[in-house]
C-alpha positions in Angstrom: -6.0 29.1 22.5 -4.1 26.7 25.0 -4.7 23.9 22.2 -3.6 25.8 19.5 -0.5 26.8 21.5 0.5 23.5 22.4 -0.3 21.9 18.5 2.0 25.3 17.5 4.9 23.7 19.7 4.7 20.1 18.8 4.7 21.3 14.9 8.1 23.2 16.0 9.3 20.7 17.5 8.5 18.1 15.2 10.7 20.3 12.5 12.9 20.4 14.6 13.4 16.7 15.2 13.3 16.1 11.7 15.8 18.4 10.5 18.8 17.6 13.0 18.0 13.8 12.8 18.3 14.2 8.8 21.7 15.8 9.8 22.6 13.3 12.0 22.1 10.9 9.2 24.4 13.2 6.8 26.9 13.1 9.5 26.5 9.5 9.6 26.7 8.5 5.7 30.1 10.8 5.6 32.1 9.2 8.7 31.0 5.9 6.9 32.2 7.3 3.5 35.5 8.4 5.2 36.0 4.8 6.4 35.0 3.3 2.9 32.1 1.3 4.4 29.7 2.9 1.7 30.1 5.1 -1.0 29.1 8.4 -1.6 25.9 9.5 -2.5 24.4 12.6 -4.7 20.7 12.4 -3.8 18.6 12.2 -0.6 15.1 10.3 -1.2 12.5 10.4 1.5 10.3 7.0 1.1 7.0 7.2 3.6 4.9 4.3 3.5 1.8 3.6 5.5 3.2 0.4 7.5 7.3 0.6 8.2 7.6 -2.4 9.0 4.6 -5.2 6.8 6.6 -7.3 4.5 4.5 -5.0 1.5 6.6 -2.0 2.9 9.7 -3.6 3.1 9.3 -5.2 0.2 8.7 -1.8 -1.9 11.9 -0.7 0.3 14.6 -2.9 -0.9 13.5 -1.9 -4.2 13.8 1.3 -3.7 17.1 1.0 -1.8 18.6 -1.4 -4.8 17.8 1.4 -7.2 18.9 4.2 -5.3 22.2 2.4 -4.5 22.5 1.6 -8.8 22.0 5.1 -9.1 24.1 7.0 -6.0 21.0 7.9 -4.0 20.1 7.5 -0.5 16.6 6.1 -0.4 15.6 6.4 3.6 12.6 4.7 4.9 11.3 7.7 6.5 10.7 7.5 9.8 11.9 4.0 10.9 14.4 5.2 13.4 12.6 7.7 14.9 11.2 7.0 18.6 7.9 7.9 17.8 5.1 6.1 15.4 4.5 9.5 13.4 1.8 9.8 11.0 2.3 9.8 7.0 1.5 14.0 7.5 3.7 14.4 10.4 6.3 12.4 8.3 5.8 14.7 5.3 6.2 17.6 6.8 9.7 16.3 8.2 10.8 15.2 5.1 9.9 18.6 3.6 11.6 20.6 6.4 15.0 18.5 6.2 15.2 19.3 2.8 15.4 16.1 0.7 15.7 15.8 -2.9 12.7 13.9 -3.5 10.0 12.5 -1.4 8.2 9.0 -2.5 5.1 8.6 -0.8 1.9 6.3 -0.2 -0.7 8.6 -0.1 -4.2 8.3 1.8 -6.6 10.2 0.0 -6.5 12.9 3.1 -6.7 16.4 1.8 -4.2 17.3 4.3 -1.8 15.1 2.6 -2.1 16.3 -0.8 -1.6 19.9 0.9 2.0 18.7 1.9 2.8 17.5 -1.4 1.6 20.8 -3.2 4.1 22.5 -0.6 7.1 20.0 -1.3 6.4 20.7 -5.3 6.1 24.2 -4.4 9.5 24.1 -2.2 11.4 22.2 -5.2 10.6 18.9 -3.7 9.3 16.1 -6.5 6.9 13.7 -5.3 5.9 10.6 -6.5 3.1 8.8 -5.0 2.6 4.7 -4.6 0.3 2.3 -4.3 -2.5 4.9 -3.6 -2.7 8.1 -5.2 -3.5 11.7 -5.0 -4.5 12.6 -8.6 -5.5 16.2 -7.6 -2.3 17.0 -6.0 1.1 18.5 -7.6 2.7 15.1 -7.3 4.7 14.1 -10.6 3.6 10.7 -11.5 2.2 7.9 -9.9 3.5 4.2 -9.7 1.0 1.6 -9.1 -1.2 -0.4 -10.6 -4.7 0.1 -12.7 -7.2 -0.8 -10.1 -9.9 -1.1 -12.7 -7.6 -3.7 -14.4 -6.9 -5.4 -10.8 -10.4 -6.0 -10.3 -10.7 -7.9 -14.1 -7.7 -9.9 -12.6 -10.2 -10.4 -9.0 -13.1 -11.5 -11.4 -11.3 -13.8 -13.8 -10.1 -15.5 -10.0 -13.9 -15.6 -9.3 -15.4 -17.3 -12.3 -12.2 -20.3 -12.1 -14.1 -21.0 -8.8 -18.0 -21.0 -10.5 -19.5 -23.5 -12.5 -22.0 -21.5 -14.7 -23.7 -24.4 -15.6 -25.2 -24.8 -12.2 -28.5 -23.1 -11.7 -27.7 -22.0 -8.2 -26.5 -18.6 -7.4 -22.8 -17.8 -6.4 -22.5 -15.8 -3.5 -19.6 -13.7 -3.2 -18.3 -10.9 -0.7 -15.7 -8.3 -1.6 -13.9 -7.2 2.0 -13.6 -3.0 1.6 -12.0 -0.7 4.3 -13.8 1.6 5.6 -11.8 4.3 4.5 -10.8 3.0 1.1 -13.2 4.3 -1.6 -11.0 7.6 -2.5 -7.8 5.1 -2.6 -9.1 3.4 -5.0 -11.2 0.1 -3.5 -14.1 0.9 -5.2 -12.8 1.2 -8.7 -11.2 -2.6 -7.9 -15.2 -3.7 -6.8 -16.2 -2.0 -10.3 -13.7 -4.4 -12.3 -14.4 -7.3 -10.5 -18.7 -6.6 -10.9 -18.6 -5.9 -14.3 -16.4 -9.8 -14.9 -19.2 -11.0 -13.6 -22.6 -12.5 -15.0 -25.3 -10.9 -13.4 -27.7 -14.0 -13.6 -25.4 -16.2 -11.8 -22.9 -14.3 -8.9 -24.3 -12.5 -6.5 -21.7 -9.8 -5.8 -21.9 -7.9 -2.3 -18.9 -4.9 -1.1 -18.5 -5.7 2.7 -16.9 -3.0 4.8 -14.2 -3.1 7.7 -12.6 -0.9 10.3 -9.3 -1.3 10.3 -8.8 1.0 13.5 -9.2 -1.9 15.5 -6.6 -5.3 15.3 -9.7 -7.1 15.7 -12.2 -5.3 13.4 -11.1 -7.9 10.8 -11.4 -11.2 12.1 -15.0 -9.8 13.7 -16.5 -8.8 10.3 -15.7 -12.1 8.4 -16.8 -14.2 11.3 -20.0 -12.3 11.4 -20.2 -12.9 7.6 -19.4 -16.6 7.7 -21.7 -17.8 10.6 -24.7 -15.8 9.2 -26.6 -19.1 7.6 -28.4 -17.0 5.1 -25.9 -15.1 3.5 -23.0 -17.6 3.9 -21.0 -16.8 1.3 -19.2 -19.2 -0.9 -16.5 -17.0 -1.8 -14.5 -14.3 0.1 -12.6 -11.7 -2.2 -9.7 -9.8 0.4 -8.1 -6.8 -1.3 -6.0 -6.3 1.7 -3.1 -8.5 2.8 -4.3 -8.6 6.7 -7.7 -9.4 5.2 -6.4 -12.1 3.7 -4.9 -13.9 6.6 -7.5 -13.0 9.2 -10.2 -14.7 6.3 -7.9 -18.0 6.2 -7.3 -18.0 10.2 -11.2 -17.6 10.9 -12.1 -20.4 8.2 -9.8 -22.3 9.7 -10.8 -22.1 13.3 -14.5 -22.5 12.5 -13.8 -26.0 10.2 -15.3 -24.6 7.0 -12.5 -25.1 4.7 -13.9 -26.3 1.7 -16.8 -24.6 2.2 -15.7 -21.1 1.4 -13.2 -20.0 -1.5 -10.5 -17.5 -0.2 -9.1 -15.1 -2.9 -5.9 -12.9 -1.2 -4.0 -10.1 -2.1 0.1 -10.3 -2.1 1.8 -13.0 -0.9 3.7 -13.8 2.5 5.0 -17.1 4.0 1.6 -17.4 5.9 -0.3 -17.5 2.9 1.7 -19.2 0.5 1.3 -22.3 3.4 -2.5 -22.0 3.1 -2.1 -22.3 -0.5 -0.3 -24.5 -0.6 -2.8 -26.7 1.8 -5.6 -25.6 -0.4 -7.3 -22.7 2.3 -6.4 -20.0 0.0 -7.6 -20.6 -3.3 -5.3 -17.6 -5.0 -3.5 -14.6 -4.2 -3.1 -11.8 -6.0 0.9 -10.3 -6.3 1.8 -6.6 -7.1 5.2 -7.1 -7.7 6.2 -4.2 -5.1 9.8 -4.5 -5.2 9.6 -3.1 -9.2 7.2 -0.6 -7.5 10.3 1.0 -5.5 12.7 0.7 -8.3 10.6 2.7 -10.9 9.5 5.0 -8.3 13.3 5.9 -7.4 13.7 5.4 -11.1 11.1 8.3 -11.7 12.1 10.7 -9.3 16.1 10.8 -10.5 14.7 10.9 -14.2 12.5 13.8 -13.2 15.5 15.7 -11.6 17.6 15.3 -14.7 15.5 15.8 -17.4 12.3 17.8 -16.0 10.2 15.5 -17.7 8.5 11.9 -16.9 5.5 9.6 -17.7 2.8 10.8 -14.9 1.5 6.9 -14.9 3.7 3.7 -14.6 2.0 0.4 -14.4 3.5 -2.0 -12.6 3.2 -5.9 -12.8 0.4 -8.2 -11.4 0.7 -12.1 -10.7 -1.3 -14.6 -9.5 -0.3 -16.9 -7.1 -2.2 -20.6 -7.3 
């Protein structure tokens, strides 16, 4: 009973954060307004995102925000001021409470989460997902990118760095989350094993922990300094994956020996492309991902009807 009270008071006051620091905000945007230092805006979007601050989340930010501004919305990264590192839930439910317009969210195949968007739909409140989805929820449309697809992108990568003449076998790893195969990882390890030939790529799904800041860099030098299943490629479908692989080949002298293929791009690993550690990365382009999501969410508010998918570009960094 004592827990329950005391989860019952933080939900209050959580609420009750939310809803006077989204007023504060209001107040905020009109003395601003009254000054002429922005202009006025019609619409209030929530944007929650899993990581505030990772270049991928600012990234899909200024989109956002350059769309919202075209189109006299107020796109908030949700959760950035506060004092607190709130969950994605906790987040939600704020957003919900405050009353937005529209609520833009990356979701994390948590049935909890998908509860919160059937209550934002329910309480008038569109929702479009990113990046990761939450097909069974009332969300209106989702704006990312065909994993199945992205894994024919991974596997076309892959066979640039075989040569199929060679009778030897290619051995490849395929760095998973451990949390990742409702979001979608495992459709990505479908397309990439079904680019492959059978008879010459040996093709093996390793997973990783991400709870820890460590778990990363532990897994792949476990995988790299085991002598019988050295692999002689290393496929990251996460952007931290991608640097700890390229930071741990690096400290244990085996570039050249093992093929890196990223995922997005940052200043860190365009330099390890650029000095041949990374062999490829593979770009989202999540800036579009924010406009069309803002895009989506104003269309759906003025005309009650929108596309429930919306692919979004993929490039290939070399």
């Amino acid at each position: 009973p004592t827990i329950i009270v005391i989860t019952l008071i933080l939900f209050i006051f959580s609420i009750i954060y939310g809803m006077n620091y989204y007023r504060k905000n209001l107040i905020e945007n009109e003395v601003n307004n009254s000054q002429g230092d922005i202009k006025t805006y019609t619409k209030h979007f929530a944007l929650i995102l899993e990581n505030l601050d990772s270049p991928f989340g600012e990234s899909i930010y200024a989109g956002a925000k350059s769309k919202g501004e075209q189109l006299e919305i107020y796109v908030e990264n949700f959760g950035e001021n506060l004092h607190f590192p709130y969950s994605i839930n906790e987040r939600l439910k704020m957003a919900i409470a405050s009353g937005v317009h529209g609520i833009i969210i990356q979701a994390n195949g948590d049935e909890e989460t998908t509860e919160y968007i059937n209550q934002a739909t329910a309480a008038g409140i569109p929702v479009v997902t990113v990046l990761d989805d939450a097909p069974v929820s009332d969300r209106i449309s989702f704006v990312g990118v065909n994993q199945y697809q992205l894994g024919k992108y991974y596997g076309n990568q892959i066979l640039k760095n075989v040569n199929l003449d060679d009778n030897e076998f290619t051995r490849v790893i395929v760095l998973l989350g451990a949390n990742e195969k409702i979001r979608g990882s495992d459709i990505i390890f479908s397309g990439i094993k079904d680019s492959l030939p059978k008879d010459k790529i040996e093709i093996e799904p390793v997973t990783i922990d991400r709870q820890s800041a460590f778990s990363s860099e532990e897994t792949i030098h476990r995988i790299i300094m085991d002598e019988n299943k050295t692999p002689d490629i290393i496929v990251c479908l996460h952007q931290a994956d991608t640097i700890s692989a390229y930071q741990t080949i690096v400290d244990y002298n085996m570039v050249g020996d093992i093929d890196i293929i990223g995922y997005y791009n940052s200043e860190v690993i365009q330099m390890a492309i650029d000095k041949n550690i990374i062999d490829s990365t593979i770009v989202i382009d999540t800036k579009q991902m924010g406009e069309y999501s803002v895009e989506m969410l104003a269309e759906y508010i003025s005309s009650g009807m929108i596309s429930e998918y919306i692919s979004i570009g993929i490039d290939i960094v070399e």
